[in-house]
C-alpha positions as CSV (number, residue, x, y, z in Angstrom):
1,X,0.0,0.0,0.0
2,X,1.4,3.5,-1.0
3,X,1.5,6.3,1.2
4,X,-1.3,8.2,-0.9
5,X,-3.4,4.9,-0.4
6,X,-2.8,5.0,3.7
7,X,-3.9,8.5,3.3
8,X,-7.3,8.0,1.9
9,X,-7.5,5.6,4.9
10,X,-7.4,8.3,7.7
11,X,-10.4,9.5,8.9
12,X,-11.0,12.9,7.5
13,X,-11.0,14.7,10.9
14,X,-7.4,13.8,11.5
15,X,-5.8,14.8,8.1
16,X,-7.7,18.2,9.1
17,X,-6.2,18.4,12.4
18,X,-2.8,17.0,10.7
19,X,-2.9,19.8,8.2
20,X,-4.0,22.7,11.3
21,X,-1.1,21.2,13.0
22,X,1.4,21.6,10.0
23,X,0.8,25.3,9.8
24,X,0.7,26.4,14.0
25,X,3.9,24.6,13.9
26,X,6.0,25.9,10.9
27,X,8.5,27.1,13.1
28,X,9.1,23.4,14.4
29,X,9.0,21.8,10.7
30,X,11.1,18.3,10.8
31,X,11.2,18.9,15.0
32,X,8.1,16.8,15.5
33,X,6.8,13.1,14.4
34,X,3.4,11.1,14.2
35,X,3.1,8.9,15.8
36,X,0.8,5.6,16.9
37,X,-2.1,4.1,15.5
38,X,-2.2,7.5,12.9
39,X,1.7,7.1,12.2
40,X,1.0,3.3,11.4
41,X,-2.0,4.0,9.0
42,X,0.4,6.7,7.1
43,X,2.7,4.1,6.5
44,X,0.3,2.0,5.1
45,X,-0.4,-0.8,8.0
46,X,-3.9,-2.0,7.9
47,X,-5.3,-1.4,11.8
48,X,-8.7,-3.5,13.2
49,X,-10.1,0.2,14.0
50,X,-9.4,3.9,13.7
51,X,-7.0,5.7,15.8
52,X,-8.9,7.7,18.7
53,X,-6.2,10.2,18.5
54,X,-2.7,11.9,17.2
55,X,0.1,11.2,19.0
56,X,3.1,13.9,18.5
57,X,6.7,13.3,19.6
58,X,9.4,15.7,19.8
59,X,12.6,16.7,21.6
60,X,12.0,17.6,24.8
61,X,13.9,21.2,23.9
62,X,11.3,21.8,22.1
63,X,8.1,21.3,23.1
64,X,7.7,24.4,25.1
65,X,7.8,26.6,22.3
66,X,5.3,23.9,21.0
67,X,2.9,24.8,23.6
68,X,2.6,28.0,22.9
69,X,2.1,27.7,19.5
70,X,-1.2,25.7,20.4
71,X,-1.9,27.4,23.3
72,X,-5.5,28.2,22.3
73,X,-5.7,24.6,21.6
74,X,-4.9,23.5,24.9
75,X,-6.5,21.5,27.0
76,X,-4.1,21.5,29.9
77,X,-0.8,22.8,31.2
78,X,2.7,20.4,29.9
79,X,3.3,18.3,33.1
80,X,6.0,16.1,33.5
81,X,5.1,12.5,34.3
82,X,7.1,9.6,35.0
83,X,6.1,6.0,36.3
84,X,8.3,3.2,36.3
85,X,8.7,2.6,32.8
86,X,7.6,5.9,31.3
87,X,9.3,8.9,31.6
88,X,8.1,12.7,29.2
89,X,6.5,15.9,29.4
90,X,3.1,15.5,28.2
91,X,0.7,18.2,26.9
92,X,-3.3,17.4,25.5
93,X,-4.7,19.9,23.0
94,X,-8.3,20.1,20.4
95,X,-7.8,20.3,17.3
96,X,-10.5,19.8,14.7
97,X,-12.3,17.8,17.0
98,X,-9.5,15.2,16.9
99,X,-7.6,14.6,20.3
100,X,-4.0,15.7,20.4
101,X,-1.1,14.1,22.7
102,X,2.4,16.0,22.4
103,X,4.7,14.0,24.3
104,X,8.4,15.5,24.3
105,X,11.6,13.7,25.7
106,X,10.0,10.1,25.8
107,X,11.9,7.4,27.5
108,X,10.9,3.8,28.6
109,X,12.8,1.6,30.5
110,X,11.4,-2.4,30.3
111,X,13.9,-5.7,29.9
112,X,17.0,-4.0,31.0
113,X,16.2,-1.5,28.2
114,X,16.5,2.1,28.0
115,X,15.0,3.4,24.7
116,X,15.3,7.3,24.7
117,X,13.0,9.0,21.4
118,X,15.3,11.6,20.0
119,X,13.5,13.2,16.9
120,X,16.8,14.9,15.8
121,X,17.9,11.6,15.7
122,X,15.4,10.2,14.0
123,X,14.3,12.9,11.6
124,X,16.6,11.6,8.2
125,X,14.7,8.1,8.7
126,X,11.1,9.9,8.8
127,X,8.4,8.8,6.2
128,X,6.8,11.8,4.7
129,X,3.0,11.1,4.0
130,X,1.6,12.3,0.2
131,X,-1.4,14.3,2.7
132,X,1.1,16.9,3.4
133,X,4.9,17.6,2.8
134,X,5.7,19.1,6.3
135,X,4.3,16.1,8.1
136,X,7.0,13.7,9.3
137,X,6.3,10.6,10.5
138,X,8.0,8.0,13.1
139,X,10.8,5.3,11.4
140,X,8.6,1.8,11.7
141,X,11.5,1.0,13.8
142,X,10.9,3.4,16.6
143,X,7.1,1.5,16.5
144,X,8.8,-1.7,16.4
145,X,11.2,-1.5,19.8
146,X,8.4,0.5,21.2
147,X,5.9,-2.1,20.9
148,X,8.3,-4.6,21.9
149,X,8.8,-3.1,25.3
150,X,5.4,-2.5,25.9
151,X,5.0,-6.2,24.9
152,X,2.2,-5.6,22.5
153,X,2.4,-8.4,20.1
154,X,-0.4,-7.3,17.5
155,X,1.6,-4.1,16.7
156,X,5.1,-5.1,16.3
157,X,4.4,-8.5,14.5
158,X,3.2,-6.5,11.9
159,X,5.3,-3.9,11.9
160,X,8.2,-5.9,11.5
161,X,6.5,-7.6,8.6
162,X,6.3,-4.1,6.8
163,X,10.1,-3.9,7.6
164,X,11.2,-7.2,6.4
165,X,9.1,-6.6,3.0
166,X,11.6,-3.5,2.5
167,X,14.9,-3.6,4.9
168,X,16.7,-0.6,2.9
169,X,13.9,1.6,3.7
170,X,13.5,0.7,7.6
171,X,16.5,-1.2,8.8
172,X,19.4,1.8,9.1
173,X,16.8,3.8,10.9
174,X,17.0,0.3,13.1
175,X,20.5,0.6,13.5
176,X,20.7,4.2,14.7
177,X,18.2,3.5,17.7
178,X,20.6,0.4,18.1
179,X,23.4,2.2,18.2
180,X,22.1,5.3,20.4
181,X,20.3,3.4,23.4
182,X,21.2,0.9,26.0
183,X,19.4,-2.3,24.8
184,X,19.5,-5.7,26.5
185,X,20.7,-8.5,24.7
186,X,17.5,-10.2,25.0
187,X,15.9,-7.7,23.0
188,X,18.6,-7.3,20.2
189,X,17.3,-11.0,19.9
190,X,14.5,-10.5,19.7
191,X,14.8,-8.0,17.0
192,X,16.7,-10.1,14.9
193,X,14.2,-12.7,14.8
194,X,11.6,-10.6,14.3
195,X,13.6,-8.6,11.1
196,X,15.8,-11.7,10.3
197,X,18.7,-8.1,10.1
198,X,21.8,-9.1,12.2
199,X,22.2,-6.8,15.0
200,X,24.5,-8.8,17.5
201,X,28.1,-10.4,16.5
202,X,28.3,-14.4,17.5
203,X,29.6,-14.4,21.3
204,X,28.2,-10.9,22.2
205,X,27.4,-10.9,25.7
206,X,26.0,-7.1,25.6
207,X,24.4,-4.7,23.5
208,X,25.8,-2.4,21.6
209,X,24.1,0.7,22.9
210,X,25.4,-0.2,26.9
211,X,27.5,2.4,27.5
212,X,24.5,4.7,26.9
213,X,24.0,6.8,30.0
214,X,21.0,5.3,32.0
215,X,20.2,9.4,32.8
């Protein structure tokens, strides 16, 4: 499925609120991602049911100035929250009806993992979706070791099948979070199986993101 054909997929509502988005943040162009269920239906995954709202990412330098460019969209003040595995400054906003997450400076920590989301990092592996040339969207990798640590089976399986149907589109953006975070072995692994990319040398007995400062 092309990106134009994911495109007619998404509920009208959220291309609106997409497009809204695009101009209020100008300024930030390339600085923020989609992300989720919407992020997955612009790259063409097929999903049992719509997404219930947009998910944002960006660097949590950022986000501030974000804000305040949708601050009359704004449906609460940018908290930080943290929990044992989750760790960003979140802020909720209304736009075209659709509900709005901005979540900057996301980390989780699950299986001896530390994944930090670093959209400057990310940004050269970005799909951008035919709707509109501004929008960036999250690597499929970033979905795939998300969903992995999160343990949710009926995202990544498919994801990784999108990613094995075209590694030189999806696998160096693989690599990068591979190289830039502290993973465990277990889930290098894991990704391997789940890619059939080699991530790990024979013998390895850590990753190769350990020296990665656990912050």
């Amino acid at each position: 499925m092309t990106n134009h054909e994911a495109c007619r997929k998404l509920p009208a509502s959220m291309a609106e609120a997409l497009r809204l988005l695009a101009d209020r943040l100008a300024p930030y162009q390339g600085a923020w991602m989609v992300g989720g269920s919407c992020g997955l239906l612009l790259h063409g995954l097929r999903l049992p049911n719509e997404p219930r709202d947009l998910d944002l990412y960006a660097d949590r330098n950022h986000v501030g100035d974000m804000h305040r460019l949708l601050a009359d969209r704004a449906e609460d003040e940018q908290q930080h929250s943290r929990t044992d595995r989750y760790d960003s400054v979140l802020s909720h906003y209304r736009v075209s009806g659709v509900n709005v997450e901005l979540v900057g400076g996301f980390e989780i920590r699950a299986t001896g993992s530390l994944y930090r989301v670093e959209t400057d990092v990310l940004k050269p592996y970005a799909a951008i979706p035919s709707i509109d040339k501004r929008i960036r969207v999250m690597p499929l990798a970033h979905e795939l070791v998300f969903n992995l640590l999160r343990e949710r089976e009926d995202r990544y399986e498919p994801v990784a099948a999108a990613m094995k149907a075209n590694p030189a589109a999806h696998m160096p953006a693989l690599g990068a979070i591979v190289q830039g975070n502290r993973l465990s072995l277990e889930l290098l692994r894991k990704l391997e199986s789940l890619t059939e990319y080699p991530l790990t040398k024979e013998g390895d007995s850590h990753a190769p993101g350990d020296s990665f400062p656990a912050g």
